[in-house]
ChimeraX commands (.cxc) that place a marker at each C-alpha (Angstrom):
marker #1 position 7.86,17.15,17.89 radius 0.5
marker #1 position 8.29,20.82,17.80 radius 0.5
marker #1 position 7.82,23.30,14.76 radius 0.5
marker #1 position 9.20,26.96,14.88 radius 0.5
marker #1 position 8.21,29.14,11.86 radius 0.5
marker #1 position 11.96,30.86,11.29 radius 0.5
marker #1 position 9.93,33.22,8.45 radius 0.5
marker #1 position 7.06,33.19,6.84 radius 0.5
marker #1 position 7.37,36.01,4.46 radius 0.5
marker #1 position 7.71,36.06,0.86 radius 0.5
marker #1 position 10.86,36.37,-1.34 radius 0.5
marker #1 position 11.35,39.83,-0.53 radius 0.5
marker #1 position 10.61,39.41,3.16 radius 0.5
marker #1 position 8.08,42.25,5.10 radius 0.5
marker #1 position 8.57,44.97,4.96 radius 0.5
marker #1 position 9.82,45.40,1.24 radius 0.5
marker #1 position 12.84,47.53,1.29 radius 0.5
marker #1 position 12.15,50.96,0.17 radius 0.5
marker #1 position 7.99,50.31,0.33 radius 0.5
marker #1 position 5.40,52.66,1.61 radius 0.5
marker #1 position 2.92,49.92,1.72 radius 0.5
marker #1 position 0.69,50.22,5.39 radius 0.5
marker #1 position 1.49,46.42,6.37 radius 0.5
marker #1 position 5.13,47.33,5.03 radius 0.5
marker #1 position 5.03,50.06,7.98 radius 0.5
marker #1 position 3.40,48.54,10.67 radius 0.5
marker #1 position 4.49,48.32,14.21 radius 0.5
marker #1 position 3.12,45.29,14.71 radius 0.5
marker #1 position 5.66,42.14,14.86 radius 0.5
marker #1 position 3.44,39.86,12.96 radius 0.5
marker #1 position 3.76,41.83,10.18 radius 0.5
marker #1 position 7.24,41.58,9.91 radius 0.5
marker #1 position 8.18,38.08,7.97 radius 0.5
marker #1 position 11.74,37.08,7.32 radius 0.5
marker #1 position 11.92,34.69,4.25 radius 0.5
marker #1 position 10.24,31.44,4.97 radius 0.5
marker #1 position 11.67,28.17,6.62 radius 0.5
marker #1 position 11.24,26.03,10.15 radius 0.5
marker #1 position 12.85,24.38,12.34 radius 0.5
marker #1 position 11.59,20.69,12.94 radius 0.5
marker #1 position 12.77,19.10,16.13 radius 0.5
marker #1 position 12.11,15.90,17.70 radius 0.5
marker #1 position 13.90,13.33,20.53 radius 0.5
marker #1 position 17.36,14.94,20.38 radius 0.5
marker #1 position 17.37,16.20,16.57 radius 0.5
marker #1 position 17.04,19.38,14.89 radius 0.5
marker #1 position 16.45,20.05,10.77 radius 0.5
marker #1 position 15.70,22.47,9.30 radius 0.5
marker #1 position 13.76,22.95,6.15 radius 0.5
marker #1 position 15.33,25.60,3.76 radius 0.5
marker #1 position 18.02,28.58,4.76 radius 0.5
marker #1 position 17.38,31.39,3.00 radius 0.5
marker #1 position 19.24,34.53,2.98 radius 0.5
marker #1 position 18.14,35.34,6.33 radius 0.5
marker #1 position 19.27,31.91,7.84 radius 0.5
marker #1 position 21.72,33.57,10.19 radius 0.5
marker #1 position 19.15,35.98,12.00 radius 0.5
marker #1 position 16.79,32.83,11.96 radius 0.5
marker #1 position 19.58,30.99,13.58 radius 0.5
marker #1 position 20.40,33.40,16.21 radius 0.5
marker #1 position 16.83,34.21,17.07 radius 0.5
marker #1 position 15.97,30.58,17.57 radius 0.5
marker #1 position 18.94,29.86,19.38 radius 0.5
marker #1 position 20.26,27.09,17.59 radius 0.5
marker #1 position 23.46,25.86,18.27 radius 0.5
marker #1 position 23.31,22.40,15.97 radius 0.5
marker #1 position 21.45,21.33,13.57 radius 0.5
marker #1 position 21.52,17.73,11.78 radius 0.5
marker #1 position 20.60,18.24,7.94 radius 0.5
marker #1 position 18.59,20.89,6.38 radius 0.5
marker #1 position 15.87,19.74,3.51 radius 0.5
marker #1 position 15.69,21.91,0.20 radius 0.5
marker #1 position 12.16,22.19,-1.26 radius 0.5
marker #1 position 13.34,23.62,-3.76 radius 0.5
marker #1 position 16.45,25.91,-5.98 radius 0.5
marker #1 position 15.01,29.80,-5.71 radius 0.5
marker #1 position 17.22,32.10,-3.71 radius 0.5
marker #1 position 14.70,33.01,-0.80 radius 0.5
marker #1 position 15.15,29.15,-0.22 radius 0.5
marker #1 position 18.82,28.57,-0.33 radius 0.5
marker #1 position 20.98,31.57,-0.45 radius 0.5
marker #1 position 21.62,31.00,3.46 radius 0.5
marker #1 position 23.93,28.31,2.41 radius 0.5
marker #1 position 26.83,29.35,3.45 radius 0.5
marker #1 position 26.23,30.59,6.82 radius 0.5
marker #1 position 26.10,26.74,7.92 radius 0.5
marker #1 position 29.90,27.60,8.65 radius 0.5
marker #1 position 29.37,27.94,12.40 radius 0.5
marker #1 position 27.81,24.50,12.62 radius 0.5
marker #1 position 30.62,22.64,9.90 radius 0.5
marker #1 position 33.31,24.08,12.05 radius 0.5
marker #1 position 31.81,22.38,15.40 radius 0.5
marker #1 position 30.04,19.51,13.62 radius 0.5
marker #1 position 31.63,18.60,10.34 radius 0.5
marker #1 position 30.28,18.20,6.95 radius 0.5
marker #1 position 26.02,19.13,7.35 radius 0.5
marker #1 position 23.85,16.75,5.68 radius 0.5
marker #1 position 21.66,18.29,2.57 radius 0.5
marker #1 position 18.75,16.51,1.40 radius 0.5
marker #1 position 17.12,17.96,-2.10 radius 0.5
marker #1 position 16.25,17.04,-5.44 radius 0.5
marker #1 position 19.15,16.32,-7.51 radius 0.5
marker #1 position 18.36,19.56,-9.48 radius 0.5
marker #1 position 18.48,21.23,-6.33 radius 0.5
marker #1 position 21.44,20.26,-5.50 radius 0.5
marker #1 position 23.06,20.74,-9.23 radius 0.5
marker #1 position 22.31,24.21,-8.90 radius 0.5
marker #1 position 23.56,24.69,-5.05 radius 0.5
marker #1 position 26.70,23.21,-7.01 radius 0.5
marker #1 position 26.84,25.90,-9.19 radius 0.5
marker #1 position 26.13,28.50,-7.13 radius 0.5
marker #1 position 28.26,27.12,-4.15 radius 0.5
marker #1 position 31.29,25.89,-5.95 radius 0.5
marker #1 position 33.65,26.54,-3.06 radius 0.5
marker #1 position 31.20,24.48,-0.68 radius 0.5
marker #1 position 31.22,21.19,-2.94 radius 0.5
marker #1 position 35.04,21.85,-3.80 radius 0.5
marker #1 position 36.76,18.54,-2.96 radius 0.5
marker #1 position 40.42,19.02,-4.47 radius 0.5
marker #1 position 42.32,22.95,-2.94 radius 0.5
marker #1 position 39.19,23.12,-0.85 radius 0.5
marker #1 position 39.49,26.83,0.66 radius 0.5
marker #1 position 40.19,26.25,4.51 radius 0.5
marker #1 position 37.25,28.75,5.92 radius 0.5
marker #1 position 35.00,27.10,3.43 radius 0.5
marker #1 position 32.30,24.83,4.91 radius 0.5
marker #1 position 31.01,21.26,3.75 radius 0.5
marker #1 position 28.24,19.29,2.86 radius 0.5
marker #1 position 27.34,15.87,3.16 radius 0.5
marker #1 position 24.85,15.47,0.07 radius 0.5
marker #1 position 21.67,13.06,0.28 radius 0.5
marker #1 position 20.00,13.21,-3.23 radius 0.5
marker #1 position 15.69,12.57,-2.40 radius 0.5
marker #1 position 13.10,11.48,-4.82 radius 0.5
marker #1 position 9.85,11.03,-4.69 radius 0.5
marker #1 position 9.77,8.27,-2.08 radius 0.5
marker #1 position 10.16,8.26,1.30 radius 0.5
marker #1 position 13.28,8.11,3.20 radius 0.5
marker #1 position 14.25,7.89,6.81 radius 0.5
marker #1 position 16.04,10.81,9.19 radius 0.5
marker #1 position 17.16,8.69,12.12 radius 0.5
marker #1 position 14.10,6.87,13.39 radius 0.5
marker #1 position 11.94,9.64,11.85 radius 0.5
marker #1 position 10.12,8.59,8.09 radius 0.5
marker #1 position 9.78,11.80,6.13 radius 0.5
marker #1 position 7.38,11.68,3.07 radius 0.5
marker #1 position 7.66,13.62,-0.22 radius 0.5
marker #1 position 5.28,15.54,-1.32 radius 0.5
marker #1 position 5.51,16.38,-4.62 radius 0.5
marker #1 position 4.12,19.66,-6.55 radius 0.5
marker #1 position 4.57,22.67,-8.96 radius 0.5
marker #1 position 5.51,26.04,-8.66 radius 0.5
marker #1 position 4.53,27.61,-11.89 radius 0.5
marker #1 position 6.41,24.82,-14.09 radius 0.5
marker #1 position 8.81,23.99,-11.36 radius 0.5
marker #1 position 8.65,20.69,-9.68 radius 0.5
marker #1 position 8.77,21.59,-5.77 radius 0.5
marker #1 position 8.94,19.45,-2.81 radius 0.5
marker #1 position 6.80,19.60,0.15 radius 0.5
marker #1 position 7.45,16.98,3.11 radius 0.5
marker #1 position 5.85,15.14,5.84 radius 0.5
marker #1 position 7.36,14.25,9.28 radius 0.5
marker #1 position 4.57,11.18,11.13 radius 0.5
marker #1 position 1.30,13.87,11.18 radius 0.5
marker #1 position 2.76,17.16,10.02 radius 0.5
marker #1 position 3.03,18.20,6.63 radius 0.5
marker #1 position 4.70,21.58,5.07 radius 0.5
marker #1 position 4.40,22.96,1.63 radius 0.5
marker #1 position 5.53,26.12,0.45 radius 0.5
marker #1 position 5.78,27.53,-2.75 radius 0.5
marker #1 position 2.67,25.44,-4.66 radius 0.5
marker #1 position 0.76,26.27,-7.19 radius 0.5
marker #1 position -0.66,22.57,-8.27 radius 0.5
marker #1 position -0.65,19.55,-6.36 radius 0.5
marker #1 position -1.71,16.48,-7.96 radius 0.5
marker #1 position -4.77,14.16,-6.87 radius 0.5
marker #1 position -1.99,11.30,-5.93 radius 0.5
marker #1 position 0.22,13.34,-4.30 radius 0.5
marker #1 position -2.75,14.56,-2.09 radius 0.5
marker #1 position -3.34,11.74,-0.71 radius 0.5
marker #1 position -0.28,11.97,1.43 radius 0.5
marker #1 position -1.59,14.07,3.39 radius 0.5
marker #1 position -4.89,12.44,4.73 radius 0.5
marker #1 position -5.19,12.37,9.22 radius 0.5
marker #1 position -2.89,15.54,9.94 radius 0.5
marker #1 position -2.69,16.91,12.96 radius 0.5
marker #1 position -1.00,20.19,11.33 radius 0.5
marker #1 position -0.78,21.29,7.55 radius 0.5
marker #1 position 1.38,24.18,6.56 radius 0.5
marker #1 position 0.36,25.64,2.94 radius 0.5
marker #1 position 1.19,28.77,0.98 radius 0.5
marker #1 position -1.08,31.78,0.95 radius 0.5
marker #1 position 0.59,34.63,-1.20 radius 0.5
marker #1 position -1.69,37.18,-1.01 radius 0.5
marker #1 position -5.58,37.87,-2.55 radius 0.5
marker #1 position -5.04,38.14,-6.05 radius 0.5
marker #1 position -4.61,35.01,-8.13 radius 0.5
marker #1 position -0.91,34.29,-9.05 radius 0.5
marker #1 position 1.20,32.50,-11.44 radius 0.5
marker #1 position 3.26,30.37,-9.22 radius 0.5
marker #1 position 1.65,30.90,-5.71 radius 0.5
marker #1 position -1.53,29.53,-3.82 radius 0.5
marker #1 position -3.63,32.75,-3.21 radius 0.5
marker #1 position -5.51,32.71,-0.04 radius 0.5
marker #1 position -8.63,30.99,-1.74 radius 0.5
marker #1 position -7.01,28.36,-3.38 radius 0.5
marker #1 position -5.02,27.58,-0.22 radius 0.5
marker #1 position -8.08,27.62,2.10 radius 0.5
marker #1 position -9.47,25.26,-0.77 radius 0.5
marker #1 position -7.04,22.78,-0.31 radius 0.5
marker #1 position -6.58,23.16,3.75 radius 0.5
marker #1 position -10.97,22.26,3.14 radius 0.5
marker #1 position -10.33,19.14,1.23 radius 0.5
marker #1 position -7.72,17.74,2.79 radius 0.5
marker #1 position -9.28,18.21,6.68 radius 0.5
marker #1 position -5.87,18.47,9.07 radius 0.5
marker #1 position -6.93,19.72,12.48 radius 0.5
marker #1 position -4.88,22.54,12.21 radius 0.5
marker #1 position -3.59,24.55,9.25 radius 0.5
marker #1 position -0.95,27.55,8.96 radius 0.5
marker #1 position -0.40,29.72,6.12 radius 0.5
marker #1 position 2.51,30.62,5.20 radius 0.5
marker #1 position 4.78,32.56,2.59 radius 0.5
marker #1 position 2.62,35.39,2.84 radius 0.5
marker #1 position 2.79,38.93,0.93 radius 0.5
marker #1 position 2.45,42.15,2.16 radius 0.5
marker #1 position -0.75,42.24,-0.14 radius 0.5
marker #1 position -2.49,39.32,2.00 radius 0.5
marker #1 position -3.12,42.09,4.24 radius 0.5
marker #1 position -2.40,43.31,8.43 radius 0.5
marker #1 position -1.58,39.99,10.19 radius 0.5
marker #1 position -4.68,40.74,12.71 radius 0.5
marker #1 position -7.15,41.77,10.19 radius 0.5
marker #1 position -6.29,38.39,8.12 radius 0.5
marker #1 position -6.61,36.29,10.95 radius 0.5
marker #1 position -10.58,37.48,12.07 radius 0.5
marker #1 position -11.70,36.40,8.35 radius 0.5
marker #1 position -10.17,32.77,8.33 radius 0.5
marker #1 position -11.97,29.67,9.48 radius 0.5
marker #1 position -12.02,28.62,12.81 radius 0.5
marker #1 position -8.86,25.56,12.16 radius 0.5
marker #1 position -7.11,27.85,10.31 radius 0.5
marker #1 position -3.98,30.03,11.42 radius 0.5
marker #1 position -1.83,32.88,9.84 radius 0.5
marker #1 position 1.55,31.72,10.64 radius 0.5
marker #1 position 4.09,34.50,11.88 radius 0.5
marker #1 position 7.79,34.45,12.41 radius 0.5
marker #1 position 8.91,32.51,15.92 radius 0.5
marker #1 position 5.45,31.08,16.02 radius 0.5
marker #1 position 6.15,27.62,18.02 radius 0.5
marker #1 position 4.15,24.15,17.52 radius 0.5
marker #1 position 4.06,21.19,19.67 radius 0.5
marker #1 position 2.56,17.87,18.25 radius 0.5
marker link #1:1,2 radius 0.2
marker link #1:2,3 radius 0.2
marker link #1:3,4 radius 0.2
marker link #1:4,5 radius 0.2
marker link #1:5,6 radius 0.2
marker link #1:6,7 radius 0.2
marker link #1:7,8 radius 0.2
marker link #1:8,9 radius 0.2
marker link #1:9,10 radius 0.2
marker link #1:10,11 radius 0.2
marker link #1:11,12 radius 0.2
marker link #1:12,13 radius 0.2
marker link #1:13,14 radius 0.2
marker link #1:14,15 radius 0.2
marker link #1:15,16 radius 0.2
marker link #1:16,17 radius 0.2
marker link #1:17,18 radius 0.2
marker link #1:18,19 radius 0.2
marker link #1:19,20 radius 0.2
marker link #1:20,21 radius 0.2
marker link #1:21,22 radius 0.2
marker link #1:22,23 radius 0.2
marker link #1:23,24 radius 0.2
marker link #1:24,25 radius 0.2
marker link #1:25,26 radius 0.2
marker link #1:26,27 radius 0.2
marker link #1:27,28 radius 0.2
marker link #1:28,29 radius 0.2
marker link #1:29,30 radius 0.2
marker link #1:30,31 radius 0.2
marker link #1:31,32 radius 0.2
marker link #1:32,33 radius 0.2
marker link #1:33,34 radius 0.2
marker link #1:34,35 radius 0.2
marker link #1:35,36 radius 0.2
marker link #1:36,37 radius 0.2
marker link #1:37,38 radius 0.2
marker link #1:38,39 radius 0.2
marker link #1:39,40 radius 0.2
marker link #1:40,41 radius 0.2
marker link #1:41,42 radius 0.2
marker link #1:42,43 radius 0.2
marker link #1:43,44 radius 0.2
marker link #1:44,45 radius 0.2
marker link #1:45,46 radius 0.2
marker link #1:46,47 radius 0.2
marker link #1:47,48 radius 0.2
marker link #1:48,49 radius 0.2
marker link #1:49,50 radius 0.2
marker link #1:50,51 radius 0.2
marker link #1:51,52 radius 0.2
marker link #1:52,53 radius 0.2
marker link #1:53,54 radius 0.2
marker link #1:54,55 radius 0.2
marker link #1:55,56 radius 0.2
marker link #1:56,57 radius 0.2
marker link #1:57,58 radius 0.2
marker link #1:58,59 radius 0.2
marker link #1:59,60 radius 0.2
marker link #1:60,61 radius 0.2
marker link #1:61,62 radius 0.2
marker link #1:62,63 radius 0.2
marker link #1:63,64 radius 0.2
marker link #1:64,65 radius 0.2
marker link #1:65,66 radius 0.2
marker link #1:66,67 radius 0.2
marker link #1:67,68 radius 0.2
marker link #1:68,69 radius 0.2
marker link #1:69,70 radius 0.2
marker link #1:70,71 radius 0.2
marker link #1:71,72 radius 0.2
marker link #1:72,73 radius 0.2
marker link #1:73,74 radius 0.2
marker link #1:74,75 radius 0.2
marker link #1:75,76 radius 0.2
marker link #1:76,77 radius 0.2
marker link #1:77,78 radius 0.2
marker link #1:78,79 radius 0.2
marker link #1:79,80 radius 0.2
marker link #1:80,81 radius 0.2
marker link #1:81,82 radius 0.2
marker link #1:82,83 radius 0.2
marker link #1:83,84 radius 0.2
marker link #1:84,85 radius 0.2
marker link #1:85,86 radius 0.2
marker link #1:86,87 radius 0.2
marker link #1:87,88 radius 0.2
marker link #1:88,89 radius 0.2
marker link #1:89,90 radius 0.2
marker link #1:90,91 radius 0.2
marker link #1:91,92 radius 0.2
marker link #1:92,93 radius 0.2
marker link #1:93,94 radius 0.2
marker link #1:94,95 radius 0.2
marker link #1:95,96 radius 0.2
marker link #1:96,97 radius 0.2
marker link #1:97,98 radius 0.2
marker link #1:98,99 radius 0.2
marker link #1:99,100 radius 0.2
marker link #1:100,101 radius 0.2
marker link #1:101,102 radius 0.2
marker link #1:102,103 radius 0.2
marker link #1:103,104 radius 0.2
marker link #1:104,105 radius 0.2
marker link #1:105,106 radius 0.2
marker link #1:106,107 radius 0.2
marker link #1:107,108 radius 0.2
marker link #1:108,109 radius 0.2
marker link #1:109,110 radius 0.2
marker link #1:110,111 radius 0.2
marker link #1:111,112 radius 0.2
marker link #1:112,113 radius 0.2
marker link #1:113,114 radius 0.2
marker link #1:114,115 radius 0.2
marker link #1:115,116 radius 0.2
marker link #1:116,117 radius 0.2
marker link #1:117,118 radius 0.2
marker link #1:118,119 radius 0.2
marker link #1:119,120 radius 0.2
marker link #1:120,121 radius 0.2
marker link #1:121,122 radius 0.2
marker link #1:122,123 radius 0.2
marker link #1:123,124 radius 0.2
marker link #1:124,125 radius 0.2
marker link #1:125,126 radius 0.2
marker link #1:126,127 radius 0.2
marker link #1:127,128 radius 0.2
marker link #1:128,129 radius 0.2
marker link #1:129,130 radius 0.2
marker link #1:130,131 radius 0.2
marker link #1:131,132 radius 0.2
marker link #1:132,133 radius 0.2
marker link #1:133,134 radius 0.2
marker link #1:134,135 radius 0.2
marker link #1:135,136 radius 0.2
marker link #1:136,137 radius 0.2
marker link #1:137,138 radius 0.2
marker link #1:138,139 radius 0.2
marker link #1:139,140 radius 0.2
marker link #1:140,141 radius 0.2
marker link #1:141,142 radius 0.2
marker link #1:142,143 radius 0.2
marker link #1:143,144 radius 0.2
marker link #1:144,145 radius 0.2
marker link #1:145,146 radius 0.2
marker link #1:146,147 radius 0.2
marker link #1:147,148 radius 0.2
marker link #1:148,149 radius 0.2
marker link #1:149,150 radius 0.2
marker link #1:150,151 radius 0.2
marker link #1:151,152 radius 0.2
marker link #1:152,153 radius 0.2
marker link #1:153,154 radius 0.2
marker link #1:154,155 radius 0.2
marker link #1:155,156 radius 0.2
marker link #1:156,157 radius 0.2
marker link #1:157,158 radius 0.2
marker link #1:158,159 radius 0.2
marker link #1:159,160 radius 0.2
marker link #1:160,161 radius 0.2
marker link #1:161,162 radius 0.2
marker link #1:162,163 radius 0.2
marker link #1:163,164 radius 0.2
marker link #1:164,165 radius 0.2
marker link #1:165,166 radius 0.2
marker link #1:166,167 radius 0.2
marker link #1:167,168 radius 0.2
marker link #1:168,169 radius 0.2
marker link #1:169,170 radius 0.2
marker link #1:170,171 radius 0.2
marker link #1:171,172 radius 0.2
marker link #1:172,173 radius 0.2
marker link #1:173,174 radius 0.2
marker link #1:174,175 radius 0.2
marker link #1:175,176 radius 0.2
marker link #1:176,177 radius 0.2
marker link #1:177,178 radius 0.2
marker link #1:178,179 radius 0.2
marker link #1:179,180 radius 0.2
marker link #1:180,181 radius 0.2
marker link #1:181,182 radius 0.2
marker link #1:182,183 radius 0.2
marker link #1:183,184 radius 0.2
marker link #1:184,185 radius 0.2
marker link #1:185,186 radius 0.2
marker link #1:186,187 radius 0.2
marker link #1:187,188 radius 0.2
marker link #1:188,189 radius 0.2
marker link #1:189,190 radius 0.2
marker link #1:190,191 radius 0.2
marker link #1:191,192 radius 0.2
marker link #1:192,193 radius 0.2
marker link #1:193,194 radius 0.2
marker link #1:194,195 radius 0.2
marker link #1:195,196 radius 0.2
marker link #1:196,197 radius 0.2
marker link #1:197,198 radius 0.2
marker link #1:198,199 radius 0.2
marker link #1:199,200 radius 0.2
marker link #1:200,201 radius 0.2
marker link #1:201,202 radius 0.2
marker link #1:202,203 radius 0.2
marker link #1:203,204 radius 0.2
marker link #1:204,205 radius 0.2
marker link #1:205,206 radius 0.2
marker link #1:206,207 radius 0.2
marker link #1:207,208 radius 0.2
marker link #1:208,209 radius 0.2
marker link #1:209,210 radius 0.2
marker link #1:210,211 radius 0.2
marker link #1:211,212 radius 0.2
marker link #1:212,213 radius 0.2
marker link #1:213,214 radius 0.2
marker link #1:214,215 radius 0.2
marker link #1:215,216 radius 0.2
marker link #1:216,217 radius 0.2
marker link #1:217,218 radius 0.2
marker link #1:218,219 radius 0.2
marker link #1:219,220 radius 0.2
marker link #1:220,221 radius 0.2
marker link #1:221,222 radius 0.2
marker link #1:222,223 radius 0.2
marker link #1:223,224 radius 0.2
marker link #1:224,225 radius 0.2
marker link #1:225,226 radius 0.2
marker link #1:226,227 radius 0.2
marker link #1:227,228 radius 0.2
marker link #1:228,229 radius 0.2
marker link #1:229,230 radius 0.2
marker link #1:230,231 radius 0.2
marker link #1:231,232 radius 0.2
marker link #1:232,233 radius 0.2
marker link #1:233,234 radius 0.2
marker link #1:234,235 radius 0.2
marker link #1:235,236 radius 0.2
marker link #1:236,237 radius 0.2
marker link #1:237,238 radius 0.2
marker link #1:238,239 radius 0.2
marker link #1:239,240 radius 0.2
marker link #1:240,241 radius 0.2
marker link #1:241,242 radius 0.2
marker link #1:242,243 radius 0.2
marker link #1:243,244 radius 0.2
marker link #1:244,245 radius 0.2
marker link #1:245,246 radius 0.2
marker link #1:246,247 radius 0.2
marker link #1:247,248 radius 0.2
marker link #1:248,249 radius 0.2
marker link #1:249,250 radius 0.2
marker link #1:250,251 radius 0.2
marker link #1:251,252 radius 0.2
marker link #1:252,253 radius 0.2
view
């Protein structure tokens, strides 16, 4: 199985347009984070998990030329605004499987009206195939992906986990049962906002917290601020097993 990080910034992205902040001007690629998502891959399949507005830059960067289904964590805008710019793939591949809460997808409705329009359907318009998920697990070819349940502030989120790699973004709270899901990773991908404690976000103590309990080999942060600090500077102060993601970073597991 391969992981690519397509972005690991925040919902702004790095550097914040019109920002003076030092990691906003650095000249170091690390520091520059498109709005988070990845690219899962194994045998002959490709998903990706969330498109965000910069889905087409993380599509041309990573080369991708298909992809089989894309899994919403959740509704916010730096997770699914990218929606549209599946067009390249519908035109080659058909309707592109969506897998997400039925929330999520009840606001992609909304949002995307031409995309879910089945009657005077707009010709150029692309087309999902829609795969409502709960929290149970379900099967992606021969691949079992787990749920992982949580809360963003007071919004229920999903995380997932594909055989011994699990990625959650966005958390705030994860409860005791749904913790126990992810027990004997090889790799665990968390959220790490920035220092300061915030409403909706891991900061980067709560998320080393919870990388300490749980025990994967590996861990990656992820959905990271400018005010987590220089990518370099970050990485000397975290535990050995730890890892401050960055965009393009590539996993093989």
């Amino acid at each position: 199985m391969k992981i690519t990080f397509l972005g690991t910034g925040t919902s702004q992205g790095i550097p914040i347009i019109g920002s003076d902040h030092p990691v906003c001007l650095s000249n170091n690629p690390k520091d520059r984070r498109l709005r988070v998502s990845v690219l899962v891959e194994w045998d002959c399949y490709t998903y990706v998990i969330d498109c965000g507005p910069d889905f087409r830059q993380q599509m041309l960067t990573a080369n991708c030329s298909k992809i089989d289904g894309i899994l919403f964590t959740h509704e916010h805008a730096d997770h699914t605004m990218g929606l549209d710019d599946i067009r390249p793939f519908f035109f080659r591949q058909g309707d592109i499987p969506i897998y997400a809460h039925k929330r999520v997808v009840k606001s992609l409705e909304r949002r995307f009206d031409y995309i879910f329009e089945t009657k005077n359907k707009y010709p150029g318009a692309p087309g999902v195939a829609v795969n409502i998920i709960e929290n149970k697990p379900f099967f992606l070819h021969t691949m079992e992906v787990v749920p992982v349940s949580g809360m963003h502030n007071n919004l229920q989120v999903f995380g997932f986990r594909f055989n011994n790699f699990a990625y959650l973004t966005d958390m705030k709270t994860v409860p005791h049962a749904e913790r126990e899901k992810l027990k004997n990773l090889d790799a665990l991908v968390v959220n790490a906002l920035r220092l300061e404690p915030h409403e909706s976000h891991f900061n980067l103590e709560e998320a080393l917290e919870f990388i300490s309990e749980l025990n994967p080999k590996k861990a990656y942060l992820t959905h990271i601020s400018h005010l987590l600090g220089f990518h370099d500077e970050v990485q000397k102060q975290l535990p050995e097993n730890v890892y401050l993601a960055y965009d393009n970073l590539q996993l093989t597991l």
